[in-house]
C-alpha positions in Angstrom: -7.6 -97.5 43.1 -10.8 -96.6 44.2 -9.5 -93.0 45.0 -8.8 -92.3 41.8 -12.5 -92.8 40.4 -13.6 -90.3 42.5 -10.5 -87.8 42.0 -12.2 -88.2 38.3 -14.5 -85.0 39.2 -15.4 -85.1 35.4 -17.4 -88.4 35.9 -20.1 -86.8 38.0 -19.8 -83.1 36.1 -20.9 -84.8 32.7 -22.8 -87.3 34.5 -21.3 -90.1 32.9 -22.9 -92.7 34.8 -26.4 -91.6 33.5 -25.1 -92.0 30.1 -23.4 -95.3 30.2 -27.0 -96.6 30.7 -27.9 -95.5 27.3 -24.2 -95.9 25.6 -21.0 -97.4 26.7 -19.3 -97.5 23.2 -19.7 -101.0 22.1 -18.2 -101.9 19.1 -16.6 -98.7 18.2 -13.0 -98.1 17.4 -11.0 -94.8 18.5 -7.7 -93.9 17.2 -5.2 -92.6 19.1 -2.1 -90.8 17.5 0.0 -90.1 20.5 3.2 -91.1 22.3 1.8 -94.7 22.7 -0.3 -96.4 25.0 0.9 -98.4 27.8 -1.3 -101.9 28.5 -2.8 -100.1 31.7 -4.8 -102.4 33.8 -7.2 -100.4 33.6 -7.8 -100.0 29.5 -5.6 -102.9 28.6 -9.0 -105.0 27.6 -9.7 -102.2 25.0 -6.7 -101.7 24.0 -6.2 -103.1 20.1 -2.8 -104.0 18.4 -1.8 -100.9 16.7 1.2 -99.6 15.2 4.3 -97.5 15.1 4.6 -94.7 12.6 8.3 -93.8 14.0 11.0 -96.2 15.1 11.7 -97.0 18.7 8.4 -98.2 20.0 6.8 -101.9 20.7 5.8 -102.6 17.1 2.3 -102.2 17.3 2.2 -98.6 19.5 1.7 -100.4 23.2 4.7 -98.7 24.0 4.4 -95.3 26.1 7.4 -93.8 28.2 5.5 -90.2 28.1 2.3 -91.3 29.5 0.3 -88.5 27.5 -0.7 -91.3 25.4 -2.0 -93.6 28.2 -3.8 -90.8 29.9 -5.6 -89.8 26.2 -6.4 -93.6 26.0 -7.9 -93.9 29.8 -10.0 -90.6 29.3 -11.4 -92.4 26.2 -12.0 -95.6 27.0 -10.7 -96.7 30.4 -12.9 -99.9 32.0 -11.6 -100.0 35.2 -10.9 -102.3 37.8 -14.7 -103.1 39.0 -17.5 -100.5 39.3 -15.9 -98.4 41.9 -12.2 -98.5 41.4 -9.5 -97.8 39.1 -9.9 -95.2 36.3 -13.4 -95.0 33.9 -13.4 -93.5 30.8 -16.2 -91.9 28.5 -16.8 -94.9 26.8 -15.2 -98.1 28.7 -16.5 -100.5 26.0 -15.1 -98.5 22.6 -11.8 -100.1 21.4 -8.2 -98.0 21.7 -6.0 -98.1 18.1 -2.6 -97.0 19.1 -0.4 -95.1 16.9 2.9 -94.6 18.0 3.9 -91.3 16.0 5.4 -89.0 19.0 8.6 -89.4 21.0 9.2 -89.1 24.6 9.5 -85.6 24.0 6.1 -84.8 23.1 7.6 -82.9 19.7 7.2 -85.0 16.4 6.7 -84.1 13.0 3.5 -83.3 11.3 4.1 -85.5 8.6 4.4 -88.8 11.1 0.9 -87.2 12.3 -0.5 -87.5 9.0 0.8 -91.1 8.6 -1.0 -92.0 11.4 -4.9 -90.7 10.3 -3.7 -92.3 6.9 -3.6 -95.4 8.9 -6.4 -95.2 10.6 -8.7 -94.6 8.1 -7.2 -97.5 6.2 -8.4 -99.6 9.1 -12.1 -98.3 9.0 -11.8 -96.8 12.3 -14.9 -94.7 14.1 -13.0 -91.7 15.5 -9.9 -90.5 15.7 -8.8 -88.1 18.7 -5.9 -86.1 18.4 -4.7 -84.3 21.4 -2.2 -82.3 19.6 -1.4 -78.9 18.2 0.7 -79.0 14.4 1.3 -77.7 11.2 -0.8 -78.2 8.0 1.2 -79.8 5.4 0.8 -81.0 2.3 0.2 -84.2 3.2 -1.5 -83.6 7.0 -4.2 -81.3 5.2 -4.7 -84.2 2.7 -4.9 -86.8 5.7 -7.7 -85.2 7.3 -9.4 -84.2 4.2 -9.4 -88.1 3.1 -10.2 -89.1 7.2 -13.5 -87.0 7.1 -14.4 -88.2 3.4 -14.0 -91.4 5.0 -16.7 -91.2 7.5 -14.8 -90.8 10.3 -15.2 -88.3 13.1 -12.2 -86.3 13.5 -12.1 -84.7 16.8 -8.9 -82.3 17.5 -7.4 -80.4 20.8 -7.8 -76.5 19.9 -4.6 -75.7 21.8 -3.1 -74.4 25.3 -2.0 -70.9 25.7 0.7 -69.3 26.3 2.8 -72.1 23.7 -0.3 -71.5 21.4 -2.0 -68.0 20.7 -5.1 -69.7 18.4 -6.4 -72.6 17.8 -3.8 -74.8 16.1 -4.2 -76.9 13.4 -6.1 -79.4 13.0 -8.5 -78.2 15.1 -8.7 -75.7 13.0 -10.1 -77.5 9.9 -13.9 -77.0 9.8 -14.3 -80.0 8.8 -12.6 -81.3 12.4 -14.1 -81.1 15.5 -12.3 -78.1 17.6 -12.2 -78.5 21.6 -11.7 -76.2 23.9 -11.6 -76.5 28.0 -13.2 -76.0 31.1 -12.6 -75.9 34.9 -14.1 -77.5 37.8 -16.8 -74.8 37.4 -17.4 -75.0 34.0 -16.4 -71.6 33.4 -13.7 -70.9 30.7 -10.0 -72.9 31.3 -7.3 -70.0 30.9 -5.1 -72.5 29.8 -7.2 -72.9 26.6 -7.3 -70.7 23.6 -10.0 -69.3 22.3 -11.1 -68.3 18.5 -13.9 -68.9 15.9 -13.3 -72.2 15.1 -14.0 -73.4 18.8 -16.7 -75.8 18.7 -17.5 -77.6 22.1 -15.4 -77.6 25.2 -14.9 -80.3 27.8 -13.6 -80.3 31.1 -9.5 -79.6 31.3 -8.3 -78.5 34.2 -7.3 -81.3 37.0 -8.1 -84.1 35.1 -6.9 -87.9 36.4 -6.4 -91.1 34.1 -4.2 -93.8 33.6 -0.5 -93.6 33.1 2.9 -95.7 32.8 3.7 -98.0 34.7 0.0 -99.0 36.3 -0.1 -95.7 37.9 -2.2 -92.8 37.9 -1.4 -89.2 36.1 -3.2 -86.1 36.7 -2.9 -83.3 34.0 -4.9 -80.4 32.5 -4.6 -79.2 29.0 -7.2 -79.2 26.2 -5.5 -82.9 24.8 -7.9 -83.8 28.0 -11.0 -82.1 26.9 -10.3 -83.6 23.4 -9.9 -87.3 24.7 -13.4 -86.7 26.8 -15.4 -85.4 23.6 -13.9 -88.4 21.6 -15.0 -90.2 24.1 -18.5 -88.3 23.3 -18.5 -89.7 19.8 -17.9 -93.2 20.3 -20.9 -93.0 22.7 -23.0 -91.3 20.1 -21.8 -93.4 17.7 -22.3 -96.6 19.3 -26.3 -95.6 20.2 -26.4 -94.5 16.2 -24.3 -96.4 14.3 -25.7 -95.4 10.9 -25.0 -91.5 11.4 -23.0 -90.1 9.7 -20.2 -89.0 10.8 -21.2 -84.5 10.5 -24.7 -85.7 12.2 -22.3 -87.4 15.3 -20.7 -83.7 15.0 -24.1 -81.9 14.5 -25.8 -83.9 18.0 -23.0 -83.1 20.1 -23.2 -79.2 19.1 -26.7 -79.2 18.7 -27.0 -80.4 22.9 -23.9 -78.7 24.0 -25.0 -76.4 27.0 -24.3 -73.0 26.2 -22.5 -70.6 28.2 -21.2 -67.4 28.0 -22.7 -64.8 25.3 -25.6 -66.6 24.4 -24.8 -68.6 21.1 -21.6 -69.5 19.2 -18.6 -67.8 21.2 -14.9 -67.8 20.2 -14.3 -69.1 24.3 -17.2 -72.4 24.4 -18.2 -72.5 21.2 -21.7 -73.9 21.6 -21.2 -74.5 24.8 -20.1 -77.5 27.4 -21.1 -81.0 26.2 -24.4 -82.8 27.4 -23.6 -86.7 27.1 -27.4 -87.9 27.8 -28.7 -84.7 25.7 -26.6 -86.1 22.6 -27.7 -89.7 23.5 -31.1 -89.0 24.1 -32.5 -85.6 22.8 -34.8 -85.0 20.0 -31.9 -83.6 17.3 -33.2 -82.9 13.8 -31.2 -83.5 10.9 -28.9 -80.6 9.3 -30.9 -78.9 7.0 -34.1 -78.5 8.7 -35.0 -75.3 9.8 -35.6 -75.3 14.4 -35.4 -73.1 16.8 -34.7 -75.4 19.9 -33.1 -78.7 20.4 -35.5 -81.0 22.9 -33.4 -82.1 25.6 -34.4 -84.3 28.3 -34.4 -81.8 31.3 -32.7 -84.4 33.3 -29.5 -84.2 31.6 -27.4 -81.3 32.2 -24.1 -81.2 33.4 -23.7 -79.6 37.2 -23.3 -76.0 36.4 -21.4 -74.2 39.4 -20.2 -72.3 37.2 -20.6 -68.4 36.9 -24.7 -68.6 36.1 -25.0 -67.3 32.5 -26.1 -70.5 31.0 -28.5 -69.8 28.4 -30.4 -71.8 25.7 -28.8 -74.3 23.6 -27.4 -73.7 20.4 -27.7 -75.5 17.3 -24.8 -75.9 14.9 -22.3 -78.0 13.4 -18.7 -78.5 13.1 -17.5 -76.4 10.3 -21.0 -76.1 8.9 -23.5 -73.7 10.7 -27.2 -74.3 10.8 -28.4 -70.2 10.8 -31.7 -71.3 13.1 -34.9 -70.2 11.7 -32.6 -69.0 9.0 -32.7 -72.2 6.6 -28.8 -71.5 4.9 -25.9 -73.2 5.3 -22.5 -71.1 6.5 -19.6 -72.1 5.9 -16.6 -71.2 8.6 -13.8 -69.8 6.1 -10.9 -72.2 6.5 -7.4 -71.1 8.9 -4.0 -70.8 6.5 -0.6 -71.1 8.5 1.8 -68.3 7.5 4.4 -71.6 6.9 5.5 -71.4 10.3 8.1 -74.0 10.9 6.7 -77.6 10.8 6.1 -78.7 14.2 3.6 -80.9 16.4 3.4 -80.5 20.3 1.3 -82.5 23.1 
């Protein structure tokens, strides 16, 4: 148990523990549309009654027999065993709401997708992190729509290549959060697509958290990145609990530590995210004109990465903040060519 903390490479990268002494996530809630969640040992104390959008699960989604679920829920809001051992997540003192709307398989319907963010913003959660790739329907367009109108932040995996070839829907959705990933160096993850409506990336390659059965499950995918900048959120959230929920959206891309191109790029986005920077930097409001964001300098992630850091950008999901500029852009929104319906993890 207390290898697995420090098989958890991402804790030290994002430098977690610096951050937890400003935020740990208290009293926010982070739904989780996914296979289930399994009653780890390790998040079982966040972990909320939920429930099951498709037959075949516990009742109230504590039921995983994937484990993709368990290891989304660890990555957000794992506690551990003490302060050395078993698995930590971003936030170990947000809450877990479970929705059961994936089988075994990893393939369920977008529609069951939708039912689940319907759900959850019924229950006034915080966040909701979906580590997913699907189609827009009808009714999973007018889930999110109603999700984000509802204050909550919606934070969505962009996609893994070679199953996807651009960032899948709802990622997608300017009005979402878009993640992309990173390696151990923090240089771009192969494994994730890229496109313009990337907006942050987070580690997502060799990534450890809870699974089934009270063991351990290593993975890499951007559903990994997504849990960790969820995770993000519920810190920022917790710290400033009357933001709203595009200024939660704004800090994180407004502190995100740039890399590649300098600016927006269709690979990082705005770059890698800062935890203490969005906790703790001086972030104006949307709307008002900066050229800089003040960060502490303190509070960048460990860059081993391939040196072209550069300045940090500041933007928004969705909505753009031209700097120096003063006007608002607004990214034109994806359509699907009505490919099949479909949702993979």
């Amino acid at each position: 148990m207390e290898r697995i903390r420090s098989d958890q490479w991402h804790l030290q990268y994002l430098n977690v523990y610096q951050a937890h002494r400003v935020s740990q996530g208290k009293g926010i809630v982070v739904a989780l549309p996914d296979t289930g969640v399994d009653p780890h040992p390790d998040i079982e104390r966040n972990l909320l009654a939920g429930a099951d959008i498709i037959p075949g699960g516990s009742g109230n989604g504590k039921l995983d027999q994937n484990s993709h679920g368990t290891a989304m829920a660890g990555l957000i809001a794992a506690h551990g065993r003490d302060a050395k051992s078993g698995a930590l997540g971003i936030a170990p003192r947000a809450k877990i709401l479970p929705l059961y709307d994936t089988p075994v398989n990893g393939l369920g319907d977008p529609d069951d997708l939708a039912a689940s963010i319907e759900y959850a913003t019924k229950h006034h959660v915080g966040i909701i992190s979906i580590s997913a790739a699907s189609t827009p329907t009808t009714r999973l367009r007018a889930a999110v729509d109603a999700a984000v109108d509802a204050n909550i932040v919606v934070v969505a995996a962009a996609g893994n290549a070679p199953r996807e070839s651009g960032v899948s829907y709802p990622a997608s959705e300017p009005t979402v959060i878009a993640v992309g990933g990173v390696d151990r160096r923090g240089n771009h993850a192969t494994l994730s697509v890229s496109g313009p409506e990337i907006d942050v990336v987070g580690p997502a390659v060799d990534i450890y958290s809870t699974g089934i059965g009270g063991r351990y499950r290593k993975s890499s995918g951007t559903s990994d990145a997504t849990a960790i900048v969820a995770g993000a959120a519920a810190l920022v959230r917790s710290k400033y609990p009357d933001l709203p929920a595009q200024e939660v959206a704004h800090r994180l891309t407004a502190t995100a530590i740039d890399k590649g191109p300098p600016g927006r790029d269709d690979e990082y986005g705005y770059g890698v995210i800062d935890l203490v920077a969005a906790l703790t930097a001086d972030v104006p409001p949307l709307g008002f004109e900066t050229p800089s964001v003040t960060a502490p300098p303190t509070s960048r992630a460990h860059d081993r990465g391939d040196d072209n850091s550069t300045v940090r950008g500041l933007a928004t999901l969705g909505v753009l903040l031209a700097a120096g500029g003063g006007y608002l852009v607004w990214r034109r929104r994806r359509r699907a060519d009505d490919p099949p319906p479909r949702i993979s993890r």
